[in-house]
C-alpha distance (Angstrom), angle and dihedral (degrees) to the residues before:
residue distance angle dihedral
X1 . . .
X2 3.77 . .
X3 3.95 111.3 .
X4 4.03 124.0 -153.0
X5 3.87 107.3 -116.6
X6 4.01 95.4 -115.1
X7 3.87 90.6 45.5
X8 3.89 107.5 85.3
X9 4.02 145.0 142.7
X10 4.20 82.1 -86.5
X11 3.35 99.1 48.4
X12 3.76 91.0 43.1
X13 4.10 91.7 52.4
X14 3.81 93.9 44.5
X15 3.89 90.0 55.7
X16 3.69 91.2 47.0
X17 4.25 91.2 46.9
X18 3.66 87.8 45.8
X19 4.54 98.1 42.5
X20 3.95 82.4 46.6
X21 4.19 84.6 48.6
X22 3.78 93.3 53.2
X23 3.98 93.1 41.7
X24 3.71 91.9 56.7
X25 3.51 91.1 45.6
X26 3.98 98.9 49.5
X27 3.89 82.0 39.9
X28 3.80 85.1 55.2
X29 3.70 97.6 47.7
X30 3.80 96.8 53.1
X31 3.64 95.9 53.2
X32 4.06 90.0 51.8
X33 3.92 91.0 46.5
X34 4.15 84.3 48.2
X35 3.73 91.9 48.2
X36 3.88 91.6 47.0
X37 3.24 100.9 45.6
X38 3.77 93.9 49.8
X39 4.35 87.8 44.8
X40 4.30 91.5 42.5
């Protein structure tokens, strides 16, 4: 398997750190627009 030089195992790991970030946030975000919406 022949690997691009800026495409490694750190690269790899900080995409995954930062797609499981931006999940968590989005995840985050629904549940406080549910809550307010169901408080307003």
């Amino acid at each position: 398997m022949q690997q691009h030089r800026w495409f490694n195992a750190d690269t790899a790991y900080q995409l995954m750190v930062s797609a499981c970030w931006v999940a968590l946030w989005a995840w985050l975000n629904v549940h406080l627009l549910r809550s307010l919406s169901l408080f307003a």
